[in-house]
C-alpha positions in Angstrom: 78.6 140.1 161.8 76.7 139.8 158.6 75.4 136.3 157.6 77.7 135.7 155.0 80.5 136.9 156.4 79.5 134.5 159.9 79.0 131.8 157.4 82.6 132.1 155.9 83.9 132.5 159.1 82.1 129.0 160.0 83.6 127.7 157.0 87.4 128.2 158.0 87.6 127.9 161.9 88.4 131.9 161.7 89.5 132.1 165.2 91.3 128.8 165.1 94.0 131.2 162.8 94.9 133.0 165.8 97.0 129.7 166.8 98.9 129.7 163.4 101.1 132.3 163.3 103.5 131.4 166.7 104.5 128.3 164.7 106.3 130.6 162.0 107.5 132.9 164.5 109.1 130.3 166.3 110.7 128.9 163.1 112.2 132.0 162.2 113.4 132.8 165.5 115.2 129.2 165.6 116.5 129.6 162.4 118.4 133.2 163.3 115.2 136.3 163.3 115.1 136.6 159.8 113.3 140.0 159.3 109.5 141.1 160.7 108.8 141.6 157.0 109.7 138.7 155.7 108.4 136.8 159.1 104.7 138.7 158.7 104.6 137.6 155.0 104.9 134.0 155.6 103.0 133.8 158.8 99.9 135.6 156.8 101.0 132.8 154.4 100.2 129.7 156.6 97.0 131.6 158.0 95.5 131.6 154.0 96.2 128.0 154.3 95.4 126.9 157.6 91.7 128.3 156.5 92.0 126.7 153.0 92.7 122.9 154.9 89.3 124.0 157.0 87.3 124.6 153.9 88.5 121.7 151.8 88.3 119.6 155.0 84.5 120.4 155.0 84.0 119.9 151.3 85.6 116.6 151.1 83.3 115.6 154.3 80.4 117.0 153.3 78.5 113.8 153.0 79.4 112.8 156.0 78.5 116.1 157.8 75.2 116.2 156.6 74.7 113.1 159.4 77.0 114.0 162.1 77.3 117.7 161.7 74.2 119.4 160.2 74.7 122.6 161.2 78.2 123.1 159.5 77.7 126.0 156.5 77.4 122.9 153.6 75.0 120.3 155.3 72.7 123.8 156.6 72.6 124.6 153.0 73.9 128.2 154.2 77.1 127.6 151.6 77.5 125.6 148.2 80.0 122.4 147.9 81.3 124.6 145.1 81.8 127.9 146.9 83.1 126.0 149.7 86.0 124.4 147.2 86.5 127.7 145.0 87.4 129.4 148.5 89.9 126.4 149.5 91.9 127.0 146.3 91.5 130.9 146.4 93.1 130.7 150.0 95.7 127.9 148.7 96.8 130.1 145.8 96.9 133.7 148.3 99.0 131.6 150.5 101.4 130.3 147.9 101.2 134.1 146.5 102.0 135.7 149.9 104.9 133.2 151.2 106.7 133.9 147.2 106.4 137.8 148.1 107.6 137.3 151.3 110.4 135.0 151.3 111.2 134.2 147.6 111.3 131.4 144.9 113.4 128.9 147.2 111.2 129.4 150.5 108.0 128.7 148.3 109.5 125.5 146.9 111.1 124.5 149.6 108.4 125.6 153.0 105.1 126.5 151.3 104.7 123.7 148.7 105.5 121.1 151.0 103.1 122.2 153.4 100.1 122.9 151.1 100.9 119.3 150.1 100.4 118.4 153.3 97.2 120.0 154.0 95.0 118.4 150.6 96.9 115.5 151.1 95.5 115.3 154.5 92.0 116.6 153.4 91.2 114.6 150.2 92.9 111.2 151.3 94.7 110.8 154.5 92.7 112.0 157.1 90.3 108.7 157.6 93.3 106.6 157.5 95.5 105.3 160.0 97.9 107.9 158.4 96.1 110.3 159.4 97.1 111.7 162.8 100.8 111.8 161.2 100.0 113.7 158.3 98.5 116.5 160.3 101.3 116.5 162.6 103.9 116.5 159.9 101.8 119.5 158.5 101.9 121.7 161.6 105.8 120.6 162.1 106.2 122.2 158.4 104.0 125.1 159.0 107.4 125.6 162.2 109.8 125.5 159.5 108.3 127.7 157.2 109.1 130.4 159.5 112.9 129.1 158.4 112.8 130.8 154.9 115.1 129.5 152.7 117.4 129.2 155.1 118.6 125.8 157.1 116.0 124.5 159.0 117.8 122.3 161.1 117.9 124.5 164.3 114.0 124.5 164.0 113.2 120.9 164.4 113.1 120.9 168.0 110.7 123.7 168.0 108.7 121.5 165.2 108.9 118.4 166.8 107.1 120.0 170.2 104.6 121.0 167.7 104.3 118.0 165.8 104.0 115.7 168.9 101.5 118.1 170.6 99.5 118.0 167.2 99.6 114.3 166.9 98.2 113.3 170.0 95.0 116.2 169.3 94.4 114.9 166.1 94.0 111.2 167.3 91.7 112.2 169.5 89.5 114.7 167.3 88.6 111.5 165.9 86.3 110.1 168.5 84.3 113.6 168.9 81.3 112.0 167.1 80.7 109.1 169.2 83.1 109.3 172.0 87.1 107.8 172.7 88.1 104.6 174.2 89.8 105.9 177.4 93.1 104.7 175.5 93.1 107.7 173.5 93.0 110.8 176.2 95.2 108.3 178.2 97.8 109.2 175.3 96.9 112.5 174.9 97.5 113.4 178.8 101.1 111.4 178.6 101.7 113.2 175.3 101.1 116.5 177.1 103.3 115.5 180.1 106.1 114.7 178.3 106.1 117.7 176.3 106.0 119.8 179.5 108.4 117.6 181.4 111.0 118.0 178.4 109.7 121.8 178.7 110.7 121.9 182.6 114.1 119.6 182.2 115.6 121.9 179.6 114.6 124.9 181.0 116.1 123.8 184.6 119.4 122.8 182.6 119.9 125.9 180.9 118.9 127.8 184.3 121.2 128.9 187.6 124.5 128.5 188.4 125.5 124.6 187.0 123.8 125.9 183.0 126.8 127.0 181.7 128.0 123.8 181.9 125.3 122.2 180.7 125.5 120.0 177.3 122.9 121.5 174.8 122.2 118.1 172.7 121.9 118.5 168.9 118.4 118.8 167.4 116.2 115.5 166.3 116.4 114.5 162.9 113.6 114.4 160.5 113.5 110.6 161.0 113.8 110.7 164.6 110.9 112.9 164.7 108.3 111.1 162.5 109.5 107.4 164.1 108.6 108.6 166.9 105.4 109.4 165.6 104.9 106.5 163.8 105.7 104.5 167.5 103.2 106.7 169.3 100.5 105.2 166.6 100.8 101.7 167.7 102.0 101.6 171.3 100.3 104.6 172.6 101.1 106.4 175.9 104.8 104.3 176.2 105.9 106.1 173.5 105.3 109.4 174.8 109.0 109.0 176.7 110.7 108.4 172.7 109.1 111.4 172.1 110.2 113.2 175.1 113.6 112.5 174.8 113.4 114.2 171.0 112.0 117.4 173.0 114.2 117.3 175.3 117.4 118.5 172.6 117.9 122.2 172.6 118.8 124.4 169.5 122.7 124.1 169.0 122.8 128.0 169.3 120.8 128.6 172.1 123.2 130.1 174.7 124.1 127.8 177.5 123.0 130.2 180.1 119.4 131.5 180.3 118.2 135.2 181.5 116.5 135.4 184.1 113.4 136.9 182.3 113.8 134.4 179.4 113.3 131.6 182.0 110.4 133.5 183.5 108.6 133.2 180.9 109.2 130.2 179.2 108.3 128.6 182.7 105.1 130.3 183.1 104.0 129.9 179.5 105.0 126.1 179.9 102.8 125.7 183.1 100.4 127.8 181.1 100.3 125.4 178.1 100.5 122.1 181.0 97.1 123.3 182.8 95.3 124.1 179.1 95.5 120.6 178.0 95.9 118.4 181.4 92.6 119.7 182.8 90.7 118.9 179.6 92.2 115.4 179.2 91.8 114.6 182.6 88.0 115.0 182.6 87.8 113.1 179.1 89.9 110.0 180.9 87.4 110.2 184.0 84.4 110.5 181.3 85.4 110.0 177.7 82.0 111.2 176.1 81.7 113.0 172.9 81.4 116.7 174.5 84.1 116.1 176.9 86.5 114.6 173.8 84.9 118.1 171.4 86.1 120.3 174.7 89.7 118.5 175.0 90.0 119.1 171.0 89.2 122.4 171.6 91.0 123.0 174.1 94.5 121.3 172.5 93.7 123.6 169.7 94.1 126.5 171.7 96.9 125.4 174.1 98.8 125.4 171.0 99.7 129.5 172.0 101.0 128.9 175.4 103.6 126.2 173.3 104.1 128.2 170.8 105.2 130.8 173.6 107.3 128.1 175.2 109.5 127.9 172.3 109.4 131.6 171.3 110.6 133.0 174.8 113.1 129.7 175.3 114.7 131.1 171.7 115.5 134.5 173.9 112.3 136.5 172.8 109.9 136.5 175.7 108.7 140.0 175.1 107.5 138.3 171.8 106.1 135.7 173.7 103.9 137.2 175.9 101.4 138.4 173.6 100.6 134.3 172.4 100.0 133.5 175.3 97.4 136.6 176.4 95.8 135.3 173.1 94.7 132.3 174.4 91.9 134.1 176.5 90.6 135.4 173.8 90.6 132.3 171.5 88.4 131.0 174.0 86.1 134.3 173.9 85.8 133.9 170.0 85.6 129.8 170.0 82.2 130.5 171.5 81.0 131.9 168.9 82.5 130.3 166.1 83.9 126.7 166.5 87.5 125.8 166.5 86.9 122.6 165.4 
């Protein structure tokens, strides 16, 4: 890799992309498989603008880096605050270009301009305030129901809420990765975690055997559900990962009430996948809550993002679809090494 082309790649987490496009697939898969085409377009969408939010996000701190992150491509002097900007709002505008080719006036007014709200709202303003962790999570939830189109997105928010809650507790945490976390903080993370994969296992053991046919599928959260629950999970910490685990727990009103055999083979697996990923990392930061254990737990939340995203993808009936998110998460790792997820 050239040294520009490293240095770019520095600039927007490059790798860290791999993670984006199972949110809109999962969205879209909710919402009724709207077509690959369409599904590609805005996936390749939220990609352009998951890297723009990593090059403003290193623009707006570039003051900052220079102290606590000289190496990153601004402080280094490798990359101008300009250039760093200009590429921001050239990935901002491709992304708002791709998702109006793909999916029309309506899903870029209704998906994509929300969320590239989200992401400079989050960058230029939110991010150092107590706001902060819920503006990222409210991001990723949107960057789920992008995958929705135009269409209703209500079948989506349970997929979107896992998402969001997973995101939430990752972003409080990437906070501390400077000087370390109050054991409070992977304490939450870890319950977080748990009560996403116990939702994970309850559903899945509802809508599995002989008794799942008669199993009541619960509507999805509301919008307000979900970021209340978010907003309780800023100020009472781990308690209020069971609020957020009864949102997870609602399945998609669709969703058949008996499960394939297959299906639940793989959502189970890509659940325990997605369980391991996370618990090991946030175990070892609350046993030793220093700033490379809280950098590897970020990291690793980051990544375990795919084995999630699978979760949802192969408990919406497409496991063949998920198994290739979750055989990415190897390779995540591979390419973290060399280029920085966070």
């Amino acid at each position: 890799m050239n040294t520009a082309l490293r240095t770019y790649a520095e600039l927007v987490r490059a790798p860290a992309a791999i993670t984006v496009p199972g949110d809109v697939v999962a969205g879209a898969l909710a919402a009724g498989r709207p077509g690959i085409r369409r599904t590609t377009g805005l996936a390749a969408s939220s990609v352009a603008l998951y890297w723009a939010g990593m090059a403003l996000n290193d623009w707006a701190d570039r003051a900052e880096d220079a102290t606590e992150r000289p190496e990153r491509p601004i402080p280094s002097g490798r990359l101008t605050p300009g250039a760093a900007l200009a590429t921001a709002i050239g990935l901002t505008g491709a992304g708002l270009g791709l998702a109006a080719l793909a999916g029309g006036r309506r899903t870029l007014l209704r998906r994509t301009l929300p969320l590239a709200a989200a992401v400079w709202a989050y960058d230029l303003g939110l991010k150092s305030t107590p706001l902060g962790p819920a503006t990222m999570a409210a991001a990723r939830a949107l960057d789920v129901l992008h995958g929705t189109g135009p269409g209703r997105a209500a079948a989506a928010l349970p997929a979107a809420t896992a998402v969001a809650a997973h995101t939430f507790a990752v972003t409080r945490l990437s906070r501390h990765e400077v000087d370390g976390a109050p054991t409070s903080e992977p304490k939450l993370s870890l319950a977080t975690t748990t009560a996403i994969a116990g939702a994970g296992a309850a559903h899945l053991l509802a809508t599995t055997g002989p008794r799942a046919a008669t199993t009541h599928v619960s509507q999805p959260p509301t919008a307000a559900r979900l970021f209340s629950a978010a907003a309780d999970g800023a100020h009472l910490g781990a308690p209020a990962a069971g609020s957020v685990a009864a949102l997870l727990a609602a399945g998609t009103p669709d969703a058949p009430a008996a499960r394939k055999p297959v299906d639940a083979l793989v959502t189970g697996a890509a659940l325990a996948t997605y369980a391991g990923t996370c618990a090991r990392a946030q175990s070892a930061v609350v046993r030793d809550p220093s700033a490379p254990r809280v950098r590897a737990a970020v990291g690793a939340g980051i990544h375990a993002l795919l084995p999630l995203q699978a979760t949802l993808v192969a408990r919406a009936g497409a496991p063949l679809l998920a198994l290739p998110l979750v055989a990415a998460l190897p390779l995540v790792g591979r390419l973290a090494r060399k280029v920085s997820s966070t």
